[in-house]
Each structure stands twice: as C-alpha cells, then as structure tokens.
Steps between C-alpha positions, in 0.01 A plus 500: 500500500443345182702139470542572128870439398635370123684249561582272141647122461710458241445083456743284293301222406804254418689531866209534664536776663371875546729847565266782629498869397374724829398882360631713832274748389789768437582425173740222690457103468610204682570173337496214704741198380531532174677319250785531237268551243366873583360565191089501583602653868657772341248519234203525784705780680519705198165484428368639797794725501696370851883473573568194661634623818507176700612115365418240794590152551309243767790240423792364332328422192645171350221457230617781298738796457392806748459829317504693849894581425421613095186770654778611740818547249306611199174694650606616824256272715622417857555141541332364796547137660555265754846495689681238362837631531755666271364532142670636171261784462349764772212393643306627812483173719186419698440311816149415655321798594654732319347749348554738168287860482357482156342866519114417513573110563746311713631130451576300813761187490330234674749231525358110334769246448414194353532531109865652549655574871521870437100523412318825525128571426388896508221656677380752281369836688301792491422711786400224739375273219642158420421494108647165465802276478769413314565176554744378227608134542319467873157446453346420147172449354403140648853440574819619679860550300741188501740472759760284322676766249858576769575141597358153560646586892289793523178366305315393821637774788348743206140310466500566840552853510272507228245318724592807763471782222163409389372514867622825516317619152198356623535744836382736210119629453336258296407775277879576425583488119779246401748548197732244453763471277484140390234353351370252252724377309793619717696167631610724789154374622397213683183397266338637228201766498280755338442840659866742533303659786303410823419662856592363871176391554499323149791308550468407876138337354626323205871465500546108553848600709321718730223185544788296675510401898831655566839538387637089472159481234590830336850420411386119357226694280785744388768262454240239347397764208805569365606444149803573324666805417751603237856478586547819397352626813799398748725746295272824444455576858890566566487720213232707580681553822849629379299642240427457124651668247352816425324470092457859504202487181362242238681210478582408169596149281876596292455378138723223420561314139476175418889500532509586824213319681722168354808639634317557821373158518812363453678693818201372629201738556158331494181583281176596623234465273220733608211451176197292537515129527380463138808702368700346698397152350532619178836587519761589752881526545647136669540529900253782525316555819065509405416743756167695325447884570230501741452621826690198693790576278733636756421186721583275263804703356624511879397108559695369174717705385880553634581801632867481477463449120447783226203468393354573091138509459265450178213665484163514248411886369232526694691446810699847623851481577447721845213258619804192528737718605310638803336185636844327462645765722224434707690189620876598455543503154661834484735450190337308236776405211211640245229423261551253127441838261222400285403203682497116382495669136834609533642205656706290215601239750391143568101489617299239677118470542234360719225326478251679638125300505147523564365227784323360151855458333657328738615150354404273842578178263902536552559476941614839620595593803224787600690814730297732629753818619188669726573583888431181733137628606401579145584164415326400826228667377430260191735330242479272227568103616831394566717885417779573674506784721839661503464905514655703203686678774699178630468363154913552405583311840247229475577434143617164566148408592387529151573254272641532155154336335256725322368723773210731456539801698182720642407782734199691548515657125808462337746709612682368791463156247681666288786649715565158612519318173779798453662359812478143386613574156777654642615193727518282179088385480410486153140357448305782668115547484346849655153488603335819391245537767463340849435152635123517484547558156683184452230326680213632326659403167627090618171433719714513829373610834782752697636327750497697865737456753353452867 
C-alpha cells in the first residue's frame, strides 16, 4: 500500500503557527486546529474541491481564536477535541486512546499534557500504518510548548508532564512524521526555530530537551527558556472554551466620518493606526496606537490594545479593510467600532507627527536616553551601549522607567519603534526620536561596537 496521502499546512507566519488541511480521499477534509481566520483553509478546500467534514483541536488554544466552532456552525464540520468539560458549542470530546473512523484513515487521541492539562496529540492511521503525528503544542521542532499559559501554580506540575509526554512520543518509530502546531515565531513555544516539521528520530537526535539527564534537568531547561508572552493569552483560552462568537463570513470595517470617530473618542474608544511607520510619522490622529499591518499585527493588536474599549482604526489604501478585521478577530476583537472613511485625509482634527530617522540622522550631540522595545534575548543578542531594555509589551507598565529627556526609541526595523513612541506620546513624552532601522544600524553609522549580554 502506497503511503501517499495530501495532507496541506496552512502556516500563519505572524503567530507562528500552522493549521493543516488532510484530503480523506472522498471528496471529505479534515482540518486540524485551525484558526479564526479561515480564509486560505477554506480557500485550499475549494480548490481541490473537499467539504471540510472534520475541525480538530489538540488544546485550548490561548494564542489565538479557534476556528474549530466557525467550520462546525457555518460548514457542517464535526468539532473534535479534548474533554475539557461543558463548552458553549457541540463538540465530540476525546480522551487518550480514543479513536475516530475517518473512512480510509483513522485518528487516535494519544493523551500529552504539558502545554495545557487537557493535551492531545493524534496518531494518524491507515490500515496498520502510522503516517505520522500530530503533535500540536507537545513536541516542537527543537523545542517542547510552554508550560506556563493556565497558572504560575501549575507552570512546573505541567513541565513535568511535559517531560512525561515527550517520553511517550519518543516510544514512536523514529521514522514517524511530526506536525506540530506551533512553531517559529509562535510564543506558545519554548525557543525559537526553523523547520514547521521534523520526525521522532529527528527530534530525539537534536532536540536540546530530549538531550537532558532526566526530568529535574528537563524542567530547568524548559522553565530556563521561557520568554514572555502577551497578556492577551490568559483571556483567549476561556473563550475558546465556552466558545467564540460565531462571524458567520468576511468580516468587515463600518465606515465612520470624521464626526463620529471624534465623538467616539470622546466616550472613549481608542485609535489604532494600522499604515506604515512612515505614514504614521507623517501624520496621525493624537493618542493613536502605531501598530503597522504586517503579519504580527494581531499580536501586537492583542498585546496593546484594550479589549474592553471600541476600537477605530486608520488605514493606508493599499491596506484592505477585511485583512484588519480578520487578524483582529484573531485575538478577540470581534466588534471593531469601524474604520476613519477616507483615512488621515479626511480627518479635520488636531494631528501630531514623529520624527522618524535614519541611524545617520540621529543628532548624538543633545544626551538622549536610547530605548530599545526588542524581547529580552534579542536585546541579549546585541544592543547599542548603555539602551534600556524595557519590552514594547510591558512598555505602558514600566513607563516610569523612562525618563522624560529626549529618548530615541529602536527595534529591529522600525516598527515596534514606532508603536512605542505612540505609547510614549500618549503618556505625555514629547521629544521623541524613531530609529528607522535596527541597532546595528545605529552602530554602523556612530562607530560603536553592539554590546552582548553574557
């Protein structure tokens, strides 16, 4: 028997994370934890001409929105998932070994707490061959999922299951196919890589957590990698167990007047400003959030924004309306107050500007205090002498750690820079400079050497 099969990942660069399209070979397909945003799932499905029959979840995702209750509302899918208890939607729970009949395949729960208690990866089956594993926020590409997403109380009782989870993946043949769902760039996981997807025998050869002595040394190497995470992520996974509201098509920005994004403000709803960092500079509306449309937007979004607050966005005309909206429900934005009509053109209100330089601009002569909004092991990494490290996602609660002198603001190109002079200029900070490029940059262009943290 041939151990062809089509099986498709659907990767979103800016979470980090991949959704996978299996063809069932009947004109069915199953798609395994997808997000919100089902646009390019359902665009895959179409074009080889499947009904998605089946919408899986390995976990209580609390890095994004699930889509697993949209496929089952809007196109029929059955919802599949680990028991976690009552949910607002019907869903067919799963408990280890459980197994569903997928006509020429099968899919077989194989219980792996660690990244969340209720933790399933799937065995997937043909005939009596294992054609791989789905192993969701268990094992990783040169990493394991992070165990401290439910509670600080639960962080290391989870690294330890996680510990006990990866010994039982690696009971697999080292031949077995792994497909995680996080990935680079995800900050479900532990540390940063490059491949989406490995093998057993890969992973038990390389993986530095699978290199340890035994369970004390794995949960220090866990524990001891961990970054931080958006905030955001300590409300999403509630909601994607009572179940998010169903969006039922494109999501779309209303069209509000000048008139009404002021009245707005004033009641007040906060501004997002999604156009380049050079637009932004140019011009923008006072208080406005710099949060660029990229493909970390709905990170960011989630990180800074307030989710209790309506929420107005501005937007360049290059930048589609259904692109926002859909990566802000992504993270929970599910009713957006709208979009300025006509942009920063048809705004007749007050409008600030930053200043926005090249590392060759940069006036050095007048002492500035030098931020640099990167994560702690970028920073680690190399930065220019004497910054100040203070993340762009703890930047509104550490702003009393920046003083009220000049302060130059930089990233690794321009845009986080840029969303944090926004922050700043909101808290009152008036003599902002943006770096527009990274620290080596700067370096290059004063005859510094990067300073690298040991």
């Amino acid at each position: 028997m041939t151990t062809e099969f089509t099986l498709v990942p659907v990767i979103d660069e800016g979470l980090g994370n991949s959704t996978y399209l299996l063809d069932l070979g009947d004109g069915r397909a199953l798609v395994l934890d997808p997000e919100r945003d089902l646009r390019e799932v359902r665009a895959e499905a179409r074009r080889r001409g499947l009904r998605i029959a089946y919408a899986v979840e390995t976990h209580l995702h609390a890095d994004f929105i699930s889509g697993v209750r949209e496929l089952a509302d809007v196109d029929g899918a059955t919802a599949l998932a680990p028991e976690v208890g009552p949910r607002g939607f019907a869903v067919t729970e799963l408990t280890d070994g459980d197994t569903i009949d997928l006509g020429a395949f099968r899919l077989e729960a194989l219980a792996t707490p660690g990244h969340s208690p209720e933790h399933l990866s799937y065995l997937l089956r043909r005939g009596d061959q294992l054609l791989g594993v789905f192993t969701g926020g268990s094992l990783m590409v040169g990493t394991a999922g992070r165990t401290d997403l439910v509670s600080p109380e639960q962080t290391v009782p989870l690294a330890r299951a996680q510990y006990h989870s990866l010994q039982r993946l690696m009971e697999l043949p080292d031949e077995t196919p792994i497909w995680p769902t996080h990935g680079a760039g995800s900050f479900c996981s532990s540390a940063l890589g490059g491949d989406r997807v490995s093998t057993i025998g890969r992973e038990r050869a390389t993986n530095p957590l699978l290199q340890v002595a035994g369970e004390e040394e794995f949960v220090d190497a866990l524990l001891g990698s961990l970054g931080t995470f958006p905030d955001y992520f300590l409300r999403l996974g509630e909601i994607n167990e009572r179940g998010p509201a169903v969006l039922g098509g494109t999501v779309e920005l209303a069209a509000l007047t000048d008139t009404e994004v002021r009245d707005l403000i004033a009641d007040g709803a906060q501004v997002v400003d999604a156009r380049p960092a050079a637009d932004f500079a140019d011009g923008h509306i006072p208080g406005a959030l710099s949060i660029t449309l990229r493909p970390v937007f709905a990170t960011w979004l989630g990180w800074l924004a307030d989710p209790d607050r309506p929420l107005v966005i501005v937007r360049g005309n290059d930048q589609k309306p259904e692109d926002i909206a859909s990566e802000a429900a992504k993270v929970g934005f599910d009713t957006l107050a709208g979009e300025l009509a006509g942009g920063m053109a048809a705004w007749t209100g007050p409008v600030n500007s930053a200043a926005l330089l090249d590392a060759e601009h940069l006036d050095t002569d007048v002492p500035a205090t030098v931020l640099d909004v990167r994560q702690a092991a970028e920073f680690a990494t190399g930065h220019v002498p004497g910054a100040r490290n203070v993340e762009l996602g703890a930047l509104q609660e550490q702003l009393a750690q920046v003083p009220p002198s000049p302060v130059v603001v930089m990233c690794g190109h321009g845009e986080r820079a840029m969303g944090a002079a926004s922050v700043l200029e909101r808290a009152g900070h008036t003599d902002i400079r943006v770096l527009d490029g990274g620290p080596l940059d700067h370096a290059r262009a004063h005859g510094q050497q990067l300073q690298v943290e040991q």
